[in-house]
ZASE-231452 format. One line per 5 residues: number of its first residue (from 1); for each residue x, y, z of C-alpha. Coordinates in steps of 0.05 Angstrom, whole numbers, padded with zeros to 5 digits. Example, Ala and Ser with C-alpha at 12.3 -4.5 7.8 and 13.67 -1.06 7.14 Angstrom:
% residues 2
1	00246 -00090 00156 | 00273 -00021 00143
% end
This chain:
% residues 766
1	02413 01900 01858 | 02451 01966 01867 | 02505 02014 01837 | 02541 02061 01888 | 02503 02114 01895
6	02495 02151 01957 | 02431 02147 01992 | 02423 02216 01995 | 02414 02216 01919 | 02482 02248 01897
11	02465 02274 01831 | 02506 02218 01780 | 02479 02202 01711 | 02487 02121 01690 | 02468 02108 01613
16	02425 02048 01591 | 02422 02022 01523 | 02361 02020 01502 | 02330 01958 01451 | 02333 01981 01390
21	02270 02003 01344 | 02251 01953 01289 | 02282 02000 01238 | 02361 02008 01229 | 02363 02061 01262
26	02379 02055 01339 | 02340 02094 01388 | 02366 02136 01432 | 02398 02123 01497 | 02363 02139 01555
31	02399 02173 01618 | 02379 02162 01699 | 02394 02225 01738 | 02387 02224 01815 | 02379 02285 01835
36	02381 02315 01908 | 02330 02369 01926 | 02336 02424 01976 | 02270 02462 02008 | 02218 02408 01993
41	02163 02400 02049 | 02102 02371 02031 | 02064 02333 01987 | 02039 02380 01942 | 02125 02408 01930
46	02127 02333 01903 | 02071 02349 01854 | 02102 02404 01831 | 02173 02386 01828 | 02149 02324 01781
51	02100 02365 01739 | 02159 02415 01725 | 02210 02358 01712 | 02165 02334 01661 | 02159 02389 01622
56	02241 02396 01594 | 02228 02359 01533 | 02267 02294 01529 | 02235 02280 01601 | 02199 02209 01596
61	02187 02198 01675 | 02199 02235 01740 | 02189 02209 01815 | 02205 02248 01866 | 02203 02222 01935
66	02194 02278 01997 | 02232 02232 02057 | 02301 02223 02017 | 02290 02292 01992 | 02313 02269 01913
71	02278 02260 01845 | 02292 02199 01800 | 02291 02219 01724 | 02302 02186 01664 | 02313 02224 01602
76	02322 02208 01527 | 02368 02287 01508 | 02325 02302 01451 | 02361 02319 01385 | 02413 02270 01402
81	02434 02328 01445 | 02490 02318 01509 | 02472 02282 01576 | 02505 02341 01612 | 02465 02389 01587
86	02402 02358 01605 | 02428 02354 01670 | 02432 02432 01677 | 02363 02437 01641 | 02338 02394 01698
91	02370 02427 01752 | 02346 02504 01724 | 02279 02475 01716 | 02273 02452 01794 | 02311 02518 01815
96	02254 02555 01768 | 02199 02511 01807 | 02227 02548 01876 | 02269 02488 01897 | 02341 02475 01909
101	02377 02426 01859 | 02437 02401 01911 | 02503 02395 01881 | 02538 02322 01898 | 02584 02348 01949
106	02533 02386 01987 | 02480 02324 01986 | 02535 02280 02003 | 02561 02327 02066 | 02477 02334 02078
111	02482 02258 02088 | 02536 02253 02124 | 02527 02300 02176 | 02498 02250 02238 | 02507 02304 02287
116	02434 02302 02324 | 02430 02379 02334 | 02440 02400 02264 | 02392 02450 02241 | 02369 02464 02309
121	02397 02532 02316 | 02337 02567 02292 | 02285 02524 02325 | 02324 02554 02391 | 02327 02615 02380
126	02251 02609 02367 | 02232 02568 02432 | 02276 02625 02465 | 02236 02688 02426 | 02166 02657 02437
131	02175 02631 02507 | 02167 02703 02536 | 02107 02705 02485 | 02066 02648 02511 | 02083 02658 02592
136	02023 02707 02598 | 01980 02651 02571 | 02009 02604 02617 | 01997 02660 02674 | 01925 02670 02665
141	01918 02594 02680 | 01929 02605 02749 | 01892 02678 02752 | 01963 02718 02743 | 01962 02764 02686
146	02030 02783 02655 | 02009 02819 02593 | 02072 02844 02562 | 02073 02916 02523 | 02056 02916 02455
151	02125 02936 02437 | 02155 02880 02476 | 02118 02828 02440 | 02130 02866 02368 | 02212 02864 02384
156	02203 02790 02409 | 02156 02756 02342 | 02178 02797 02282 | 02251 02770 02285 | 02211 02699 02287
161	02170 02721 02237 | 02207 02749 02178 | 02274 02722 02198 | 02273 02648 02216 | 02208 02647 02182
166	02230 02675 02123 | 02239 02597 02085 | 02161 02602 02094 | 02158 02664 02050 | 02202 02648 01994
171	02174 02579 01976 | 02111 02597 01983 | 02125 02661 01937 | 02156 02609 01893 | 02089 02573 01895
176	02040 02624 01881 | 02079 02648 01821 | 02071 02585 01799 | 01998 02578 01806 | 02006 02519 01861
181	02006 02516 01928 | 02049 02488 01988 | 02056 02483 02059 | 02093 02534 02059 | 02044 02581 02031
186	01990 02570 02082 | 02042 02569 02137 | 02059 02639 02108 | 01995 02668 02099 | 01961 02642 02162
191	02027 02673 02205 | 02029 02732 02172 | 01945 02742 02181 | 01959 02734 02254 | 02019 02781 02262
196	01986 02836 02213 | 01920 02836 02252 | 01965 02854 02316 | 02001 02905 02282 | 01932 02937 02270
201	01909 02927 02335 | 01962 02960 02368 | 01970 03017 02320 | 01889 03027 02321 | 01879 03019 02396
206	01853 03080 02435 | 01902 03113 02487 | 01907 03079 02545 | 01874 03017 02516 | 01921 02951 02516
211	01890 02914 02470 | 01892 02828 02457 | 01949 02820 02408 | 01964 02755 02367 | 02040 02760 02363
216	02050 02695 02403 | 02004 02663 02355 | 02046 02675 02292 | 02107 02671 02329 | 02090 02603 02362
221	02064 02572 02297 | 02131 02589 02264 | 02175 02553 02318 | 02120 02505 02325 | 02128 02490 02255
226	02208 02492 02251 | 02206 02443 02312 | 02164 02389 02276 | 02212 02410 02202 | 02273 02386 02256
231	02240 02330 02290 | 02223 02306 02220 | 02292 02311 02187 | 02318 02267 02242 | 02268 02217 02231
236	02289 02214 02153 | 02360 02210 02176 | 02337 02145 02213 | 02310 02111 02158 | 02360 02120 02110
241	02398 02077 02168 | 02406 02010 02133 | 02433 02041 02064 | 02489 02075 02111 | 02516 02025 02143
246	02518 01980 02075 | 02564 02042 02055 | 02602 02041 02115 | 02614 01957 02097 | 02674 01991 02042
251	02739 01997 02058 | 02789 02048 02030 | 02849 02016 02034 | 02863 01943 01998 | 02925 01903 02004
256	02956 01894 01926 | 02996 01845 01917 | 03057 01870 01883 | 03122 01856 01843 | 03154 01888 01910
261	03107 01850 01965 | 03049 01877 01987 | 03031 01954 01978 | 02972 01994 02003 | 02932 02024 01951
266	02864 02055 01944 | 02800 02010 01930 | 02778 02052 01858 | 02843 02033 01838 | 02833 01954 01850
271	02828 01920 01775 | 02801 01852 01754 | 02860 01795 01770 | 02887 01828 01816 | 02913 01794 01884
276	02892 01824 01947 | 02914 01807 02020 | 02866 01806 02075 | 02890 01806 02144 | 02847 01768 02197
281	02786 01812 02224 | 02783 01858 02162 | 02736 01876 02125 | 02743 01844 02050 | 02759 01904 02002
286	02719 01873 01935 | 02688 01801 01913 | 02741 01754 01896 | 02761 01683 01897 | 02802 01642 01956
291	02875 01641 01927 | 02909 01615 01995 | 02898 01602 02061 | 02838 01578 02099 | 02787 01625 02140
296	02711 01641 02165 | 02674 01696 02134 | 02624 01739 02175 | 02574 01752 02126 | 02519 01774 02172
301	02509 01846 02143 | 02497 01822 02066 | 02450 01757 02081 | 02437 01755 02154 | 02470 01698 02169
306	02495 01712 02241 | 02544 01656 02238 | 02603 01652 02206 | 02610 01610 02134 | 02671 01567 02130
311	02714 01590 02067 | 02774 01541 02022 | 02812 01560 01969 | 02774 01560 01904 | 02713 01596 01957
316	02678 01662 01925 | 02686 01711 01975 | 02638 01779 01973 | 02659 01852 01988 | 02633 01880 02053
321	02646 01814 02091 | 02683 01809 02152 | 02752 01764 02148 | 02753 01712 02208 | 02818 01693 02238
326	02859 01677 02179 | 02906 01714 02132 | 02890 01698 02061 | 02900 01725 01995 | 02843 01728 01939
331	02834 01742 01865 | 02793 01798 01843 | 02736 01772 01807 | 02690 01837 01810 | 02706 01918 01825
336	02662 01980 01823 | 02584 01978 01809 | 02596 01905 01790 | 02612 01878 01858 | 02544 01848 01902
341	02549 01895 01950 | 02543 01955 01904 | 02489 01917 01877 | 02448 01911 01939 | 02458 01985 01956
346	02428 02000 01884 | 02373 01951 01894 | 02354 01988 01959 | 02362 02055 01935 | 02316 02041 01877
351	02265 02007 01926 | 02263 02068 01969 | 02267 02114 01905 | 02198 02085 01874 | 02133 02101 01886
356	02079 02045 01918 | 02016 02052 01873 | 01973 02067 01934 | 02013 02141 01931 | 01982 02159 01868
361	01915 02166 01904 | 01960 02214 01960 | 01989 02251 01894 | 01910 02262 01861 | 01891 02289 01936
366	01954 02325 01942 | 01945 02366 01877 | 01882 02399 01900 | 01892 02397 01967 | 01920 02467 01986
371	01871 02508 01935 | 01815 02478 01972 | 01843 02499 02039 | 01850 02561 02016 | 01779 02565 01997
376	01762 02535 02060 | 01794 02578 02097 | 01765 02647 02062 | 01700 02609 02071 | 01713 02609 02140
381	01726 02680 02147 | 01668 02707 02105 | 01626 02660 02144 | 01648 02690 02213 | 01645 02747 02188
386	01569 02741 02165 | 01554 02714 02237 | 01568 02781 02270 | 01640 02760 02308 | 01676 02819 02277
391	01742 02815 02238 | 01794 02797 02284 | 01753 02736 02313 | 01742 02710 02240 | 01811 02724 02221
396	01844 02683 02276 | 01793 02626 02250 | 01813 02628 02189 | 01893 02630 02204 | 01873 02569 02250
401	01839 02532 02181 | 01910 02553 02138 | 01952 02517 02201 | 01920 02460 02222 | 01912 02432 02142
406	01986 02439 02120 | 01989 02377 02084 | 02062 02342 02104 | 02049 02280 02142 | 02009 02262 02070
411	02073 02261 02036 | 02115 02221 02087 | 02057 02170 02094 | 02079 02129 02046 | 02152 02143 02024
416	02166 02138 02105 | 02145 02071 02116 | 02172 02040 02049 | 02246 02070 02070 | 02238 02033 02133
421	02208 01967 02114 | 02260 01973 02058 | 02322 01983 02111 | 02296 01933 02157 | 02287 01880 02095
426	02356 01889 02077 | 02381 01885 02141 | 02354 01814 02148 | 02376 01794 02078 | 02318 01808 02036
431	02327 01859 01981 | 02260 01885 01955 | 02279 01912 01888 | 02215 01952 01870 | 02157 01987 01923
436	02111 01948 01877 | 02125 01873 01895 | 02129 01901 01979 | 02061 01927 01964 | 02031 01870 01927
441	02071 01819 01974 | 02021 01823 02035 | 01959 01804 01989 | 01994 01733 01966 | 01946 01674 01983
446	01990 01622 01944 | 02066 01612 01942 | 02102 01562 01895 | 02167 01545 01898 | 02219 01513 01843
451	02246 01451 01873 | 02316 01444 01851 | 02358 01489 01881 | 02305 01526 01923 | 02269 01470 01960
456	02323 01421 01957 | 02402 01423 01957 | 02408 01433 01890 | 02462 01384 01883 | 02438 01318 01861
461	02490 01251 01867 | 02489 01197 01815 | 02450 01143 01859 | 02455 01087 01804 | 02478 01070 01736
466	02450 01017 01690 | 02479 00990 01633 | 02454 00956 01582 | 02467 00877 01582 | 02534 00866 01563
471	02560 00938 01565 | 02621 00962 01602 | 02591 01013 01655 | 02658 01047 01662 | 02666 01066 01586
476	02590 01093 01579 | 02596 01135 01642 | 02657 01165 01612 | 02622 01177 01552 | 02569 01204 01574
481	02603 01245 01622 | 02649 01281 01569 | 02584 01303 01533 | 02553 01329 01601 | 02620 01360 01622
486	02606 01433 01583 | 02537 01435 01616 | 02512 01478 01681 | 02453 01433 01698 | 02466 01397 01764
491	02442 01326 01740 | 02494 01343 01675 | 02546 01366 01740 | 02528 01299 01788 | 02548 01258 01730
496	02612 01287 01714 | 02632 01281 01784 | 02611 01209 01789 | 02662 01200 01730 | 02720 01237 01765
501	02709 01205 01825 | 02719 01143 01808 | 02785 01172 01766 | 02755 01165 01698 | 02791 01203 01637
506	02733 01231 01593 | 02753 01250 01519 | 02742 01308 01484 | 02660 01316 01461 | 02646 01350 01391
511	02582 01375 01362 | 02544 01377 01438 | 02484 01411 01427 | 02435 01427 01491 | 02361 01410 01475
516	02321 01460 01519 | 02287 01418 01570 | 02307 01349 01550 | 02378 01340 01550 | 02443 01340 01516
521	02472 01305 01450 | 02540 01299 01425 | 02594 01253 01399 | 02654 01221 01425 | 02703 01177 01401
526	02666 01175 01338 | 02597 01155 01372 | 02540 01196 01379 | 02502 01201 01444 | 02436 01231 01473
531	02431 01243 01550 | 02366 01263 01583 | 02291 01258 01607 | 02258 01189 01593 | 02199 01244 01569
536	02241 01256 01510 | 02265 01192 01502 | 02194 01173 01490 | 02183 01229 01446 | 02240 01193 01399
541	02210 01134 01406 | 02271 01094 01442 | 02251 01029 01467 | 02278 01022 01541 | 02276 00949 01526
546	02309 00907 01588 | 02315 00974 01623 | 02240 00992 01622 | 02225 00960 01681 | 02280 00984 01727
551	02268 01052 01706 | 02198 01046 01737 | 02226 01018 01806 | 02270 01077 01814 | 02209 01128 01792
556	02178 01092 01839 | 02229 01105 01897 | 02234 01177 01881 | 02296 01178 01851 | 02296 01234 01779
561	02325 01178 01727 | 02350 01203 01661 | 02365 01143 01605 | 02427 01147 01548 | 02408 01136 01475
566	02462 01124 01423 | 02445 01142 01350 | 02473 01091 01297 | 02452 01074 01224 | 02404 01016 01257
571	02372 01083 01297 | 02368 01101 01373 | 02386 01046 01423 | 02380 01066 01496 | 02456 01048 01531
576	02443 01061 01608 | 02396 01090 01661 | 02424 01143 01708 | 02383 01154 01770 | 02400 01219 01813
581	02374 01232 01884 | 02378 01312 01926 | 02352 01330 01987 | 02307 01380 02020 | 02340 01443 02042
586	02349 01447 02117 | 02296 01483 02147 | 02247 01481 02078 | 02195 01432 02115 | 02192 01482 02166
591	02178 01541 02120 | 02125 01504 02076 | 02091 01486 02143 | 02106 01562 02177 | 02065 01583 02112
596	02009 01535 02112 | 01998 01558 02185 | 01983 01627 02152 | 01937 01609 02111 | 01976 01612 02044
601	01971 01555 01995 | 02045 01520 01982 | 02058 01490 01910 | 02126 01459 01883 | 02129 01459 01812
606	02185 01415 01780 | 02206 01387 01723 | 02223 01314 01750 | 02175 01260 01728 | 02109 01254 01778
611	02138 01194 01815 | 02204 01235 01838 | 02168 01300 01844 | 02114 01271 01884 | 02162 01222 01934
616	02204 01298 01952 | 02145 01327 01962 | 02122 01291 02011 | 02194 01283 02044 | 02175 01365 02052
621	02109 01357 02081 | 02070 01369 02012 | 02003 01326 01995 | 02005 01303 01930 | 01935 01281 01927
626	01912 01364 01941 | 01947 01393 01880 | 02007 01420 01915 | 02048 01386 01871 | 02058 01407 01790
631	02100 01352 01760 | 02136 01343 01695 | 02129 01422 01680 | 02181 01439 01627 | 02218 01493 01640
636	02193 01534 01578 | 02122 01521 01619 | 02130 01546 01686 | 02105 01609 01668 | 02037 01580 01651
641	02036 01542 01707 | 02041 01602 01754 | 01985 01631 01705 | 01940 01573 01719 | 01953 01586 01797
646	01938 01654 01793 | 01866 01636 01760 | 01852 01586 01810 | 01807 01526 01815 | 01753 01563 01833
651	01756 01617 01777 | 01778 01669 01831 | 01843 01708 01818 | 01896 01688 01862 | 01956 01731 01881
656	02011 01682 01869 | 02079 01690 01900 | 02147 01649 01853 | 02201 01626 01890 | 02258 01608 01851
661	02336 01609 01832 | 02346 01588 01756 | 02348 01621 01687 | 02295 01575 01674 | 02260 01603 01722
666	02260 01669 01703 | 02199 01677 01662 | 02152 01657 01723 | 02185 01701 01775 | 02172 01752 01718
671	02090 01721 01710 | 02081 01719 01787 | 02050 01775 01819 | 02112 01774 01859 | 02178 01743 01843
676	02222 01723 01891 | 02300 01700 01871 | 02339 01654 01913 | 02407 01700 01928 | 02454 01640 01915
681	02416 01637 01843 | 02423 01665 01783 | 02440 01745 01770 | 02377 01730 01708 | 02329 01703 01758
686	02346 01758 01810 | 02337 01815 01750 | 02264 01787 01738 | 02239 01776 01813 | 02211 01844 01858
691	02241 01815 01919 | 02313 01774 01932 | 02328 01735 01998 | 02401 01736 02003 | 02416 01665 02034
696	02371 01630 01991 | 02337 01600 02060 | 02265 01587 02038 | 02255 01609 02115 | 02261 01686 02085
701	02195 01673 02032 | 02150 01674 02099 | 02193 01737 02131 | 02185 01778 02073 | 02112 01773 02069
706	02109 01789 02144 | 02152 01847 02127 | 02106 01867 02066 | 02047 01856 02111 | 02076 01901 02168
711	02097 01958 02112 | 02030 01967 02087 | 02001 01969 02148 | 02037 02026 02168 | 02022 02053 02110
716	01954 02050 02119 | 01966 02076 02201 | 02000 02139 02168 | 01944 02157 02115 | 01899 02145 02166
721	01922 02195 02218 | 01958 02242 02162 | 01880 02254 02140 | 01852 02239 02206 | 01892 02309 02231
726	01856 02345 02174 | 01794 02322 02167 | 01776 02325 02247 | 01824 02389 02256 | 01797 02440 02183
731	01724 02425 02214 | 01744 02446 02294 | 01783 02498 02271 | 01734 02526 02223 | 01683 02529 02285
736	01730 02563 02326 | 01753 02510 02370 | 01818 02513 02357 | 01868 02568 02368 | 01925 02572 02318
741	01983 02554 02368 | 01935 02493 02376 | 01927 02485 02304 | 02000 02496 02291 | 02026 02442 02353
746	01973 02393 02323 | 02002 02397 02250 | 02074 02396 02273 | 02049 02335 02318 | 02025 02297 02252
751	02085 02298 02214 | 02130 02273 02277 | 02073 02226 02287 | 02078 02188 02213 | 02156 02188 02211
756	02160 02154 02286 | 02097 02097 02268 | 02145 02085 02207 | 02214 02084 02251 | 02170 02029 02293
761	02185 01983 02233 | 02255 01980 02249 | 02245 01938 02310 | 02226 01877 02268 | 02247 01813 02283
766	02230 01746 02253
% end
């Protein structure tokens, strides 16, 4: 999940430590700069941005993504030289590249100007300089012609020319020096082709002669172009919609609980411990826990839970949420970056931040796309030229090749639709931590869930308790109870409740020692006790004795037993049988059958013994008898189990989605092709899965691969028409059937095109 930093990529360096190398000697640390970036506006400025971050030494990787306008870095100062300085390095070495390194205030007022007519000034004043331009065109449509003077039309396009096109000039100067090209430089050359070859018309024509001028041409193409820059940036602003209203979920202002009463104080200056009062319908300031008073907690905007969740004292209460009708008064428990909310943000930012590997292949084209327009386009010309037309009909072709190919729906295809399925994901409670697991998601053909925790409650009761003949069951449950009570596991937590609940006083345990995926041992009262799987009690060869039996008939009835083995000099004698029953998750039936109906394979994987695993699953609509059930797995194993999914029965790769919500379950959310962490899990398995679903409803696993599916889809939609415009448009241009104000509407009309097919994914709905 996410630190606060602004979506607009406010320049802020975090540090990392690093692992350190085998020798004594730590390596060192390596630094994340988000940088924003001023004047970028196509994919082949991306190239070149990256290639020139890349070369300050100290550089290990550079992304730079075109829709949020930023560049993610990460950089190890060489020399064991300052973060600070690297930072300016970086900075001079975009500004050298013909780019704009933003400072934070002026990428922070960038994002926060929602006015929906900023930056439309010069588009204006264009639509208002080429208008008079294009009306003889429009004139000789219905026979009328209005030819103005030369000098009319000079007065009217070279303000539009070499004033509000002027951006054009000096990045693609910027890009030429540096032995690349852009869009701007073919938007420059072409224009300036068009307005020079009416300059020499008019200065060359005879007396009396008016001859046809191209001024509306370059002047049109310029405003044409400005227009579809505008239309564009307002599109970005939309996507970036989701990460602004998480921002807008902080308040300023918390209410400190103070020696003197309460006292209103800013948020950054909230610490750890600290009391906070929360008036009914605010928003809560940080994460915290219930102190006093009872209340419902809106949490829609951080899980997408539209109803509200009852909260109690002792309740852990997250940042961002909305207070219901109740005054109450929390303890801090988390501030800053720490919080979830600043989490989430980070997770999105870094989602919409990274690069999907299908926009490598757009990169490769991207890097040698504009030299072979230009080529293309002289082709063009000599080629007309050859054919007889004369120079200014093979000039106007050519200007029409430079145009129509400017490459910058390519570099929106992909970065466009990721910010939006991104935003809408998060919006809906799914955090998608990498563009990786959103790309591979859409391709899974089997999903397996964990059971505890994910499928079911996660909350097992003690069901029964068998004693040995003759034993006292009140004394063992306390005993075993006291060496369960330092333990996280929820059989280890079902038993110590048992105990409590029936008012039990457990002593203190020493020497308790978990044994990874068997149980617990430890001593008390001078005896020394084993609690755990009857797998390992077979390993240490404890005879279950009088107990065998029953242990079988509550297999049998799906209940997960665990047995209790006390060590003496005579060796291990089993004391009791503890049988524990959970129950399916509301609403987990319906997702395992929601994804069967799509065709994907459903597996549980647990670690209960076959009998319990197998009676659950079928409670949750699972069959056994077709392998959709992997029983007794340690938890050391799951990981190999999601392995032998992905290899299939067949021998055919499978792409295997991990559902999960356990440490132990890290390691196969990290082996699946995509992991995906239960948000009322573990912060470990959330760090190792792609994807988190916020509420930890197994109703979200079939969402987010609909919202995978519907991402890369667009993604596809956009490369397809952000080529489609070149490869039909260079050829009809080429051939003279397009004019350049044609040429230039069209490539303005591809860019708006991408960025509204990718807006369509905000209308999702599950």
């Amino acid at each position: 999940m996410h630190c606060t930093l602004d979506i607009a990529m406010v320049s802020s360096l975090t540090v990392a430590a690093m692992n350190t190398s085998a020798s004594s000697v730590s390596a060192p640390p390596v630094h994340a700069l988000d940088l924003s970036i001023g004047g970028m506006t196509c994919a082949s400025c991306v190239g070149r941005v990256e290639r020139a971050l890349r070369k300050v030494p100290g550089v290990q990787e550079a992304t730079v993504n075109l829709a949020t306008e930023s560049a993610r870095i990460q950089f190890a100062p060489p020399d064991g030289g300052d973060a600070a300085a690297m930072d300016a390095l970086l900075r001079r070495a975009v500004r050298n590249a013909g780019y704009e390194p933003l400072t934070a205030a002026a990428s922070q007022a960038r994002e926060e100007d929602t006015s929906p007519w900023t930056g439309f000034a010069p588009v204006a004043i264009g639509l208002l300089l080429s208008a008079p331009l294009v009306l003889p065109m429009v004139g000789d449509l219905f026979g009328a012609h209005w030819m103005l003077p030369a000098w009319v039309q000079f007065v009217l396009a070279t303000p539009v020319q070499f004033i509000l096109g002027a951006r054009f000039y000096k990045a693609g100067w910027a890009a030429a020096r540096a032995l690349s090209g852009n869009m701007d430089l073919l938007v420059a050359i072409g224009t300036s082709a068009g307005w020079g070859l009416s300059m020499w018309l008019w200065l060359t024509a005879h007396p009396g002669h008016a001859p046809h001028l191209y001024f509306e041409a370059s002047a049109v193409v310029v405003t044409l172009v400005l227009l579809g820059k505008w239309l564009e940036a307002r599109a970005k602003h939309q996507t970036t919609a989701a990460i602004r209203a998480l921002h807008g979920l902080r308040p300023d202002v918390a209410h400190l609980v103070g020696k003197s009463g309460e006292v209103d104080v800013p948020v950054a200056e909230v610490m750890v411990g600290d009391r906070l009062v929360v008036r009914p319908g605010e928003r809560l300031p940080v994460d915290g826990t219930l102190l006093e008073g009872d209340t419902q907690v809106d949490e829609s905007m951080l899980t997408g839970e539209p109803l509200p969740v009852a909260k109690e004292v002792g309740a852990l209460l997250t940042g961002g949420s909305i207070n219901g009708d109740g005054r109450i008064v929390l303890q801090v428990r988390a501030v800053g970056s720490e919080t979830v909310l600043s989490k989430i943000i980070r997770l999105v930012e870094d989602a919409q931040a990274a690069k999907a590997p299908i926009q490598r292949l757009v990169d490769q084209v991207a890097n040698v796309f504009v030299p072979v327009v230009l080529l293309i386009a002289l082709a063009t010309l000599l080629g007309w030229l050859w054919a007889g037309v004369g120079v200014e009909v093979a000039l106007i072709r050519a200007v029409a090749v430079l145009v129509i190919a400017c490459p910058c729906a390519l570099g929106l295809a992909t970065p466009a639709a990721i910010m939006a399925g991104t935003g809408v994901a998060a919006e809906h409670g799914i955090l998608i931590k990498d563009a990786q697991a959103l790309e591979l998601a859409h391709k899974v053909d089997t999903v397996a869930f964990d059971k505890t925790g994910t499928l079911t409650v996660g909350q097992p009761r003690l069901t029964a308790f068998h004693v040995e003949p003759g034993a006292e069951d009140a004394a063992v449950l306390a005993a075993v109870a006291a060496v369960q009570s330092g333990s996280e596991h929820p059989l280890a937590r079902a038993v110590v409740q048992s105990a409590q609940d029936r008012g039990l006083a457990m002593a203190e345990p020493v020497g308790v020692r978990a044994v990874p995926g068997r149980g617990t041992e430890g001593e008390v009262a001078g005896r020394s006790y084993l609690v755990g799987s009857l797998r390992w009690m077979d390993e240490l060869g404890v005879d279950l004795g009088a107990l065998g039996e029953r242990a079988q008939q509550l297999q049998d009835e799906g209940a997960t037993v665990s047995a209790v083995a006390e060590r003496s000099a005579q060796g291990l004698a089993v004391r009791a049988l503890m049988a524990f029953g959970d129950e399916p998750k509301p609403g987990a039936r319906e997702a395992l059958a929601q994804l069967r109906a799509q065709g994907l394979r459903t597996v549980m994987i647990s670690g209960d013994n076959k009998g319990a695993a197998e009676a659950m699953a079928r409670r949750l609509g699972l069959d056994p008898d077709a392998g959709e059930v992997m029983a007794e797995v340690l938890p050391g194993d799951k990981a190999a189990a999601v392995r032998a999914l992905q290899q299939g029965r067949d021998g055919a790769h499978r792409t295997v989605a991990m559902v999960g919500d356990g440490v132990n379950d890290a390691p196969a959310l990290a082996a699946a092709d995509v992991g995906m962490a239960m948000g009322n899990g573990t912060d470990v398995a959330m760090h190792a899965a792609g994807i988190t679903l916020m509420r930890g409803d197994p109703q979200l696993v079939a969402a987010a691969l609909d919202i995978s599916h519907r991402t890369v889809l667009k993604i596809r939609q956009n490369l397809f028409w952000a080529f489609a415009y070149n490869v039909a448009g260079i050829p009809l241009a080429a051939l003279g059937y397009l004019s350049p104000v044609v040429a230039g509407a069209a490539m303005a009309l591809s860019s708006v095109s991408v960025m509204t097919n990718a807006l369509l994914l905000k209308r999702w709905r599950r």
